[in-house]
Every structure is written in structure tokens, then in C-alpha cells.
mmJSON file of the N, C-alpha and C atoms, coordinates in Angstrom:
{"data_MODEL":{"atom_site":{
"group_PDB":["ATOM","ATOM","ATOM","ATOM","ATOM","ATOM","ATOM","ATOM","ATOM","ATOM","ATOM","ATOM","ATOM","ATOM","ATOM","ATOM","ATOM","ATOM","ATOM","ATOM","ATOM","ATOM","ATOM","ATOM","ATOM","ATOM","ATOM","ATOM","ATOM","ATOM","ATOM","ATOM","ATOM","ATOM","ATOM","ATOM","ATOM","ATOM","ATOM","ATOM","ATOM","ATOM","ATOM","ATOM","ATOM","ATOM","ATOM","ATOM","ATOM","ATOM","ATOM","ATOM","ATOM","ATOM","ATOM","ATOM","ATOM","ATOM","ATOM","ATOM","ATOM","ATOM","ATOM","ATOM","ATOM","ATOM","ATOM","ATOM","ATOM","ATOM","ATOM","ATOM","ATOM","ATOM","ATOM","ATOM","ATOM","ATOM","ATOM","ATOM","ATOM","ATOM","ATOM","ATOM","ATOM","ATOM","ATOM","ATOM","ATOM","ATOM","ATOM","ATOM","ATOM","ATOM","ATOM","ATOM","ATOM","ATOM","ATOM","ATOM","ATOM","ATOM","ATOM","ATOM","ATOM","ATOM","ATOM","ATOM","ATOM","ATOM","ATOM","ATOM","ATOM","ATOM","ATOM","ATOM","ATOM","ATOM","ATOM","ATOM","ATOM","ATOM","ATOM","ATOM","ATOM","ATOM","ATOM","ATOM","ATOM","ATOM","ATOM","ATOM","ATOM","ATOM","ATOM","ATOM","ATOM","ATOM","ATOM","ATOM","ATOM","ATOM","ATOM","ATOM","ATOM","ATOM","ATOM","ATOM","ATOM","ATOM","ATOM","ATOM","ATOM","ATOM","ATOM","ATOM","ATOM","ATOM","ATOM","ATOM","ATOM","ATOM","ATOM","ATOM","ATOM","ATOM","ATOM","ATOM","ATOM","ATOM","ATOM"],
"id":[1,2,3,4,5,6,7,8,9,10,11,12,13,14,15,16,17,18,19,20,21,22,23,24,25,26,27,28,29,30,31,32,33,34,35,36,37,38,39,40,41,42,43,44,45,46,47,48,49,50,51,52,53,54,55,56,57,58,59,60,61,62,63,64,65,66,67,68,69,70,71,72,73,74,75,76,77,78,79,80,81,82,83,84,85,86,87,88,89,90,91,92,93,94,95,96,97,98,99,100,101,102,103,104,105,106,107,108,109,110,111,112,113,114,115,116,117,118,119,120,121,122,123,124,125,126,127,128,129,130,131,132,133,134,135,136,137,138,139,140,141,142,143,144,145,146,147,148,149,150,151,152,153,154,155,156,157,158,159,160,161,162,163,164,165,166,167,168,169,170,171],
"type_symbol":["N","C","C","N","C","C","N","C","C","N","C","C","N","C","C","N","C","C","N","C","C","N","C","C","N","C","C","N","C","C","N","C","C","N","C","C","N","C","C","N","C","C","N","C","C","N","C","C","N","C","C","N","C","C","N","C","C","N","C","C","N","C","C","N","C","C","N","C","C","N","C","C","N","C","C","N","C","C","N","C","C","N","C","C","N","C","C","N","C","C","N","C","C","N","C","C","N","C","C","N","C","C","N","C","C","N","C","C","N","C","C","N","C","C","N","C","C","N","C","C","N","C","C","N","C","C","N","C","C","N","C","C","N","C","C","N","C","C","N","C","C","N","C","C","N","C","C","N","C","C","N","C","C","N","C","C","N","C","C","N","C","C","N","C","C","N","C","C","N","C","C"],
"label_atom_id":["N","CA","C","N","CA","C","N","CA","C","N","CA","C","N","CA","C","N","CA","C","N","CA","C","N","CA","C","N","CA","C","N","CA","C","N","CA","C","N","CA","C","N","CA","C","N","CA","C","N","CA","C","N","CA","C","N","CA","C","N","CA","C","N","CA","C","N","CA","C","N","CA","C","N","CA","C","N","CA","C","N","CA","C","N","CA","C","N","CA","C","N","CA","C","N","CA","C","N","CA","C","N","CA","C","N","CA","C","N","CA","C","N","CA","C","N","CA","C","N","CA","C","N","CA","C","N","CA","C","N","CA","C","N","CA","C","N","CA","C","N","CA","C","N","CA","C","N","CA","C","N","CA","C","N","CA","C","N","CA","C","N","CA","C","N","CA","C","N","CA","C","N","CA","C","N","CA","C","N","CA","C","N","CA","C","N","CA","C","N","CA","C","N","CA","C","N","CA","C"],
"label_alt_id":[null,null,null,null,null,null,null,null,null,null,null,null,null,null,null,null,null,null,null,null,null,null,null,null,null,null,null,null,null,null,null,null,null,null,null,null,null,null,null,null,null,null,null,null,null,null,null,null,null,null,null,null,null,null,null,null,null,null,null,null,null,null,null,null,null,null,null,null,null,null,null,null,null,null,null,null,null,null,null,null,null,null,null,null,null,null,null,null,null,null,null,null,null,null,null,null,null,null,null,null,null,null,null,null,null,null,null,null,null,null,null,null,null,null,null,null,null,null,null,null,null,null,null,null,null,null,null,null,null,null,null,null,null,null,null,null,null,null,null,null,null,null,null,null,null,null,null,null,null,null,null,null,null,null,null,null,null,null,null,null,null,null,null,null,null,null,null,null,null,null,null],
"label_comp_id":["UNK","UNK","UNK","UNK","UNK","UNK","UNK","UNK","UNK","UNK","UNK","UNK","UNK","UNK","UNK","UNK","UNK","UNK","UNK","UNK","UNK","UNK","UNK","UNK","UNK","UNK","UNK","UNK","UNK","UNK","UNK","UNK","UNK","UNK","UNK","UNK","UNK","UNK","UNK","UNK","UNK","UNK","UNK","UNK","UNK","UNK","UNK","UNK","UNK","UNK","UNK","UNK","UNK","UNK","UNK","UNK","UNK","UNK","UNK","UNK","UNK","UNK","UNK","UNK","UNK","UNK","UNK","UNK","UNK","UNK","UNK","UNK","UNK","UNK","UNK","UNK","UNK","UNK","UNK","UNK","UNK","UNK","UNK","UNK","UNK","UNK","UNK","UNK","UNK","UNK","UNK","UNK","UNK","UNK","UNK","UNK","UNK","UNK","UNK","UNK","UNK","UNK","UNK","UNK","UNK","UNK","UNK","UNK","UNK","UNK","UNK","UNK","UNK","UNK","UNK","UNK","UNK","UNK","UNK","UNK","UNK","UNK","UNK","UNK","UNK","UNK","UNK","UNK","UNK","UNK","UNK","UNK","UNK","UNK","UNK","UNK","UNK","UNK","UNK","UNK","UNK","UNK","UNK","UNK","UNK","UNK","UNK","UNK","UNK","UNK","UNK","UNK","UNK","UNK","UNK","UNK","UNK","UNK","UNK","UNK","UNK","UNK","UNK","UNK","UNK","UNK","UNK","UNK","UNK","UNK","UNK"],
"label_asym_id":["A","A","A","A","A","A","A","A","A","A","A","A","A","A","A","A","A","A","A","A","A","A","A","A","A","A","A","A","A","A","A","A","A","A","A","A","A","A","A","A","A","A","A","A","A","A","A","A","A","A","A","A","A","A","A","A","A","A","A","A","A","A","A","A","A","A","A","A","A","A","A","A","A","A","A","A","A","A","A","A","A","A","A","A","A","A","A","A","A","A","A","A","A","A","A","A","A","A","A","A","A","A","A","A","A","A","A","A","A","A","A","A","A","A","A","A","A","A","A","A","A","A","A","A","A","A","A","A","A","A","A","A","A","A","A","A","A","A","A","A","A","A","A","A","A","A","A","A","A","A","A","A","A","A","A","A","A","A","A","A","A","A","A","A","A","A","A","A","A","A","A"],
"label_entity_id":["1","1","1","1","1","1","1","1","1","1","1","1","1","1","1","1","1","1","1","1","1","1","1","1","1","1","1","1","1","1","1","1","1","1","1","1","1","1","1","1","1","1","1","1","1","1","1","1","1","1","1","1","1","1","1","1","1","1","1","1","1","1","1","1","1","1","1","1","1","1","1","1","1","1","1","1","1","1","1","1","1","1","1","1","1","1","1","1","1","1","1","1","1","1","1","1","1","1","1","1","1","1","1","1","1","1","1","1","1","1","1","1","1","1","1","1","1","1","1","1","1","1","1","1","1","1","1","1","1","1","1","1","1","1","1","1","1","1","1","1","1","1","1","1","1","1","1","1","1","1","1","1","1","1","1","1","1","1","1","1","1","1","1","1","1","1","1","1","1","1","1"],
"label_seq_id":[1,1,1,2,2,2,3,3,3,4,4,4,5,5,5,6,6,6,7,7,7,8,8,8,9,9,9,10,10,10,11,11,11,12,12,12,13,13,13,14,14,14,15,15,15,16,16,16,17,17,17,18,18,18,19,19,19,20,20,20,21,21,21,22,22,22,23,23,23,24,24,24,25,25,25,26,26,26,27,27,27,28,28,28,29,29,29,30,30,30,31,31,31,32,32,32,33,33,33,34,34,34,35,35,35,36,36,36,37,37,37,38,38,38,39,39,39,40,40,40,41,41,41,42,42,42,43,43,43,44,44,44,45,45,45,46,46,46,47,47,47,48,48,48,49,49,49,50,50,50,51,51,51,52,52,52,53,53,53,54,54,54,55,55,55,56,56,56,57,57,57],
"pdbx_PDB_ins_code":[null,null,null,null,null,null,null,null,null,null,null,null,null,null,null,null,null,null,null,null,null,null,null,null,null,null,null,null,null,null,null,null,null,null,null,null,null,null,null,null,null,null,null,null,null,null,null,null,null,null,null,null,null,null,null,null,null,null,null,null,null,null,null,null,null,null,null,null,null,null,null,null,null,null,null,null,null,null,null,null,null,null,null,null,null,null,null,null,null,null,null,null,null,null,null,null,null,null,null,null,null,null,null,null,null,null,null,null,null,null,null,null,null,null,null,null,null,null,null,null,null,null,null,null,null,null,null,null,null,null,null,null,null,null,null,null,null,null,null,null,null,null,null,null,null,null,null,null,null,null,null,null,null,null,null,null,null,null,null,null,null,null,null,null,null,null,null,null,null,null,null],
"Cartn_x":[87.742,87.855,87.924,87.398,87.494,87.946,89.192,89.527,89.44,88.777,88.823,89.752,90.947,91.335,91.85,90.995,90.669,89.627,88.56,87.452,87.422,88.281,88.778,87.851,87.232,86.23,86.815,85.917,86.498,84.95,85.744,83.883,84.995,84.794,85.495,84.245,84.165,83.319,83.863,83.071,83.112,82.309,82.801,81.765,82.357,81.282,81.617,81.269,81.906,81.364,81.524,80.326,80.185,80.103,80.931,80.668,80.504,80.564,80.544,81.016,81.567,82.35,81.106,80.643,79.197,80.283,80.864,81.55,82.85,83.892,84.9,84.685,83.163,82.888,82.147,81.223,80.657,80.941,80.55,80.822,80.156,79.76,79.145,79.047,78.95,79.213,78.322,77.727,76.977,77.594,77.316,78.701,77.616,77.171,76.309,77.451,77.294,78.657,77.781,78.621,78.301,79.334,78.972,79.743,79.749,81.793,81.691,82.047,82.526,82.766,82.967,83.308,83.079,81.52,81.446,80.147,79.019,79.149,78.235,78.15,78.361,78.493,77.407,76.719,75.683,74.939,75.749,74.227,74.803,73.798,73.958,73.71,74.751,74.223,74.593,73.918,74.18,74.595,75.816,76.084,76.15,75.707,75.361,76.206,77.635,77.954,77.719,77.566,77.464,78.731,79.823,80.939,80.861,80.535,80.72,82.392,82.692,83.659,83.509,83.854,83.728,85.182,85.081,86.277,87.034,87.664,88.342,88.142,87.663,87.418,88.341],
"Cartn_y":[124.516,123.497,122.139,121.097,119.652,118.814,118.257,116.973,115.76,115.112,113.25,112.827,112.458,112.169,110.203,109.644,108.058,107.916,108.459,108.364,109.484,110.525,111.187,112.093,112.971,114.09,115.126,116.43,117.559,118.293,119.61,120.635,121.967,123.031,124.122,125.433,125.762,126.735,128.154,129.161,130.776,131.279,131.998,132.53,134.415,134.453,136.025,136.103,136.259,136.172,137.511,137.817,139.246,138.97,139.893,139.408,140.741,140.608,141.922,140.772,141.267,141.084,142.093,141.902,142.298,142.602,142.254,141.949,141.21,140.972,140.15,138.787,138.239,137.229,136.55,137.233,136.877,137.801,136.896,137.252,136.048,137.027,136.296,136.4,135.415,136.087,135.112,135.767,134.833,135.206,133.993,133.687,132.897,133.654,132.527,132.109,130.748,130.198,129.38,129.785,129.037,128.231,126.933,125.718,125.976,126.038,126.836,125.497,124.348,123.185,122.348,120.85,119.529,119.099,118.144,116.931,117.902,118.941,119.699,121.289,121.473,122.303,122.542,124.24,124.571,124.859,124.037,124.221,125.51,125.87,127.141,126.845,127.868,127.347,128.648,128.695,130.295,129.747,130.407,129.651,130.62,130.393,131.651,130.81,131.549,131.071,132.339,131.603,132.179,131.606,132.359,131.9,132.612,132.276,132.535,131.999,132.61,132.397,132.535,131.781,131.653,131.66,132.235,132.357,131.021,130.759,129.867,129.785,128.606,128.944,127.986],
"Cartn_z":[113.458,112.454,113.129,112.438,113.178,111.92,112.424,111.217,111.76,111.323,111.716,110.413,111.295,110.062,109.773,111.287,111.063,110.168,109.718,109.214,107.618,107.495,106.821,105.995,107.483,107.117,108.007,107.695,108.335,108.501,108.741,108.906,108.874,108.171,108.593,108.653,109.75,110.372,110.302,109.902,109.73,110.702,111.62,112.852,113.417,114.295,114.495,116.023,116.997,118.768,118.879,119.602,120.275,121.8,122.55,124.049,124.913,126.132,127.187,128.574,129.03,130.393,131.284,132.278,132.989,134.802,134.919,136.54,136.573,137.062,137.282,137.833,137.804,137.729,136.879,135.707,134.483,133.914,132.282,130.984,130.134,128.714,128.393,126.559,125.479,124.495,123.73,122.464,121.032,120.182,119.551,118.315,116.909,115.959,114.747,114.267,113.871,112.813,111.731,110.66,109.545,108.507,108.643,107.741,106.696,106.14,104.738,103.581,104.552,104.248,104.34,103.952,104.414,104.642,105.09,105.41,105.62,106.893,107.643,106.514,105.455,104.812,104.527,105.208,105.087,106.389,106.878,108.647,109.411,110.229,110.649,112.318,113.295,114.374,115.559,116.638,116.824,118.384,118.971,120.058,121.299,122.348,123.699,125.099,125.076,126.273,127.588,128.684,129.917,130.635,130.999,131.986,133.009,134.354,135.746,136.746,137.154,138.231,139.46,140.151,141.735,142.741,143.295,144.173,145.041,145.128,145.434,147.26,147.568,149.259,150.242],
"occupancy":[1.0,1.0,1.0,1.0,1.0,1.0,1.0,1.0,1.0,1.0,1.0,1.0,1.0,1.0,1.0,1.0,1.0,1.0,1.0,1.0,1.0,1.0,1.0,1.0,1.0,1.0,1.0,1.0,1.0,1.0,1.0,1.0,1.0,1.0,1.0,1.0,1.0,1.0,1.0,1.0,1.0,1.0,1.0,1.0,1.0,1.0,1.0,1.0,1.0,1.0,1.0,1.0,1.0,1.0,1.0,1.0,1.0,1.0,1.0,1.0,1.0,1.0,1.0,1.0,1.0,1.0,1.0,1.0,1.0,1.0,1.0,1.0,1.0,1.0,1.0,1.0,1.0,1.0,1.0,1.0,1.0,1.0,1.0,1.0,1.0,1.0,1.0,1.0,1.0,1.0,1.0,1.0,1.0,1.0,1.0,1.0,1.0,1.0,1.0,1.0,1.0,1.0,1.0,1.0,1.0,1.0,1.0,1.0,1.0,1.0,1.0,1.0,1.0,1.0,1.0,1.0,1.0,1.0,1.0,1.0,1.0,1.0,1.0,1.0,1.0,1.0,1.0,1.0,1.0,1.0,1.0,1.0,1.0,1.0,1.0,1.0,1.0,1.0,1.0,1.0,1.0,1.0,1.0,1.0,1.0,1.0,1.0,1.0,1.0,1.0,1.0,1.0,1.0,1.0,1.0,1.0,1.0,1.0,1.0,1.0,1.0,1.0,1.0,1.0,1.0,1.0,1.0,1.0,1.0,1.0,1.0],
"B_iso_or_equiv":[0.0,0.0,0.0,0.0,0.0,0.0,0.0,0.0,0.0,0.0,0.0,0.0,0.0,0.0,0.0,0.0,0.0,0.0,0.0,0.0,0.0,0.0,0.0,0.0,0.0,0.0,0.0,0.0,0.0,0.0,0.0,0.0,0.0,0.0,0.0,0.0,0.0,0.0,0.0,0.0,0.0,0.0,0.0,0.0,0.0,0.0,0.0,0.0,0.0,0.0,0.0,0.0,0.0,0.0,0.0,0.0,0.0,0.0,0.0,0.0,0.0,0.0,0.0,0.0,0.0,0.0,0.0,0.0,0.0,0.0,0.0,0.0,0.0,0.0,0.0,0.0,0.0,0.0,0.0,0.0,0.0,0.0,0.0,0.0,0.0,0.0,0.0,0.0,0.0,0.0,0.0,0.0,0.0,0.0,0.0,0.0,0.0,0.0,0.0,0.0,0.0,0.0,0.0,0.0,0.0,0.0,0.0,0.0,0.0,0.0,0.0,0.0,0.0,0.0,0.0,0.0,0.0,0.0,0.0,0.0,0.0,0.0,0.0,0.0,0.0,0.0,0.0,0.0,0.0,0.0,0.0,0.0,0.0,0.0,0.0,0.0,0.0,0.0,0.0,0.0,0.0,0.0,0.0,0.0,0.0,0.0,0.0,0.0,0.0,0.0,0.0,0.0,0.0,0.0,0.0,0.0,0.0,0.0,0.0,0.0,0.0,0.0,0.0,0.0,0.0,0.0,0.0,0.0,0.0,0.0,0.0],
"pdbx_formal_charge":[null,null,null,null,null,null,null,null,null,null,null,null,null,null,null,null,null,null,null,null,null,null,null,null,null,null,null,null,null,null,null,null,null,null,null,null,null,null,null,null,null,null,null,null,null,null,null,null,null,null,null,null,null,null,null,null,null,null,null,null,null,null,null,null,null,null,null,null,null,null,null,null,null,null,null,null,null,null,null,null,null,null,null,null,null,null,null,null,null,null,null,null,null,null,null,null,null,null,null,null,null,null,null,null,null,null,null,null,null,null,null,null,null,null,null,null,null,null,null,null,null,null,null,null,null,null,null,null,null,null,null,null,null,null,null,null,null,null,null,null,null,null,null,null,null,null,null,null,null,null,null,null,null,null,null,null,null,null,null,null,null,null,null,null,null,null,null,null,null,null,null],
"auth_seq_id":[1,1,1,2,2,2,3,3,3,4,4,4,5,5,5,6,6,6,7,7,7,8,8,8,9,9,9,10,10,10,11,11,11,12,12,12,13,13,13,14,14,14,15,15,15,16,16,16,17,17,17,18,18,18,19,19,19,20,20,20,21,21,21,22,22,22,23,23,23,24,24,24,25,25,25,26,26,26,27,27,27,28,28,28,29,29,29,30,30,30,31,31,31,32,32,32,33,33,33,34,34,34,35,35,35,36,36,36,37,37,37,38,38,38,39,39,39,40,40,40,41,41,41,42,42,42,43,43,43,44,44,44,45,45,45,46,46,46,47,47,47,48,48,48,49,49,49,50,50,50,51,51,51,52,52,52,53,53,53,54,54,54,55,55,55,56,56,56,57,57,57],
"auth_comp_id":["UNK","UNK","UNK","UNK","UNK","UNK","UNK","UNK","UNK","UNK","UNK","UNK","UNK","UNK","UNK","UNK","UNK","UNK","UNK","UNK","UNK","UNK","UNK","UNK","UNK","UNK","UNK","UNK","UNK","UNK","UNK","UNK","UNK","UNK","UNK","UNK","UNK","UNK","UNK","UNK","UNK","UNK","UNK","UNK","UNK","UNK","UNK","UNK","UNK","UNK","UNK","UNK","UNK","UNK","UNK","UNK","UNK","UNK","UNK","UNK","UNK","UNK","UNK","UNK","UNK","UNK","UNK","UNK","UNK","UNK","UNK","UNK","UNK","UNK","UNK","UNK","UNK","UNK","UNK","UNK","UNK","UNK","UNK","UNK","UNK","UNK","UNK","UNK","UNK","UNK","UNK","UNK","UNK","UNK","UNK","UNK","UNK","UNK","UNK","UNK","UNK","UNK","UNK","UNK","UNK","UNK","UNK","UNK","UNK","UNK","UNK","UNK","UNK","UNK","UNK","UNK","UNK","UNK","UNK","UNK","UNK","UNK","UNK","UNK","UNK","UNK","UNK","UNK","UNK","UNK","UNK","UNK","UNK","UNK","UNK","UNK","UNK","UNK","UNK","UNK","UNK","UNK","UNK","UNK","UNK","UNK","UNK","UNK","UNK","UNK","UNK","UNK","UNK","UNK","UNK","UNK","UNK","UNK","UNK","UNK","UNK","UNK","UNK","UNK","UNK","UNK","UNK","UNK","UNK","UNK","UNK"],
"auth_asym_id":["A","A","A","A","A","A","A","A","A","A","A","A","A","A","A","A","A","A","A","A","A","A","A","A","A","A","A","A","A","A","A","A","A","A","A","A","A","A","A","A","A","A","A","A","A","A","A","A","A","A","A","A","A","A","A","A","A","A","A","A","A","A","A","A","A","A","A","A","A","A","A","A","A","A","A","A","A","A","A","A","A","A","A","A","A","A","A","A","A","A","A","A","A","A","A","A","A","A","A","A","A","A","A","A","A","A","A","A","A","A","A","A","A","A","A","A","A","A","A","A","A","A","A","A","A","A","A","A","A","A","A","A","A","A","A","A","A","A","A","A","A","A","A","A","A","A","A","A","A","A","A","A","A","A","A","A","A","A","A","A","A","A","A","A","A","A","A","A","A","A","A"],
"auth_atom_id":["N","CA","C","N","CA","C","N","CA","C","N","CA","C","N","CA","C","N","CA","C","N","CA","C","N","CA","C","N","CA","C","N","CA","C","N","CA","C","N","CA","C","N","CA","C","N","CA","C","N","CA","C","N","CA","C","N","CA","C","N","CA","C","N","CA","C","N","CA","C","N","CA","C","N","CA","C","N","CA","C","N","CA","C","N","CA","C","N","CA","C","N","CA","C","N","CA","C","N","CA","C","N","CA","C","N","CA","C","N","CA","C","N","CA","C","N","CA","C","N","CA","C","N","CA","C","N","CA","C","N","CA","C","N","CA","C","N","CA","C","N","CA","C","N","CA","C","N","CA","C","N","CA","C","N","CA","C","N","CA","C","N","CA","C","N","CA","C","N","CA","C","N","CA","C","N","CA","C","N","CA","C","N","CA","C","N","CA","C","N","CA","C","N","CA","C","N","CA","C"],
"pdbx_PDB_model_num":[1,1,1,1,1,1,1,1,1,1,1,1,1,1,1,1,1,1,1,1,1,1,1,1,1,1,1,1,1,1,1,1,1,1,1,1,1,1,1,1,1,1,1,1,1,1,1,1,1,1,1,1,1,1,1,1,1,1,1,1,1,1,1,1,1,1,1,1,1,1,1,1,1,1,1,1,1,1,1,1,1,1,1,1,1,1,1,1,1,1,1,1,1,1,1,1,1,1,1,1,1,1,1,1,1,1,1,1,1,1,1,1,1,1,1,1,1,1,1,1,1,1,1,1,1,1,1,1,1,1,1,1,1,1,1,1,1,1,1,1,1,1,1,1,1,1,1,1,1,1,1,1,1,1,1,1,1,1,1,1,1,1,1,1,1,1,1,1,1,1,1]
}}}
């Protein structure tokens, strides 16, 4: 959810992330979300993260 509340709008988002952990150094998950209300109410947007870790040297 995002509130501006100097400007006095919001967006409240409905989403679903599916992920898999691949190694103890990636993982990775997609998530579609859909705006159920405020300004952006209606847009659709499908989101693909890739997180890698690296060892500390």
C-alpha cells in the first residue's frame, strides 16, 4: 500500500508472489499485482525479482 498523505492519494495493491530458492545464494520470485484502489485503480503489473548473494570477502 502507498499513502501520500502531503498530496492526499493512496494506491492499495492485491498481489500473489510465487518463488523457489535455487542455491543458498539465489532466489527468485513473480508476483502479478493488481490495483484494487485509489488513483492507479485498475493497472496491472507483474513483478520478477532475481536476488543473488555474495559472500563477504
Amino acid at each position: 500500500m502507498k499513502f501520500d498523505w502531503e498530496n492526499n492519494t493512496y494506491n492499495v495493491p492485491i498481489s500473489l508472489a510465487f518463488g523457489k530458492a535455487f542455491a543458498k545464494n539465489l532466489s527468485m520470485f513473480i508476483a502479478p499485482e493488481y490495483v484494487v484502489s485509489g488513483p492507479a485503480q485498475g493497472n496491472f503489473t507483474i513483478r520478477l525479482n532475481i536476488n543473488t548473494m555474495f559472500a563477504s570477502m
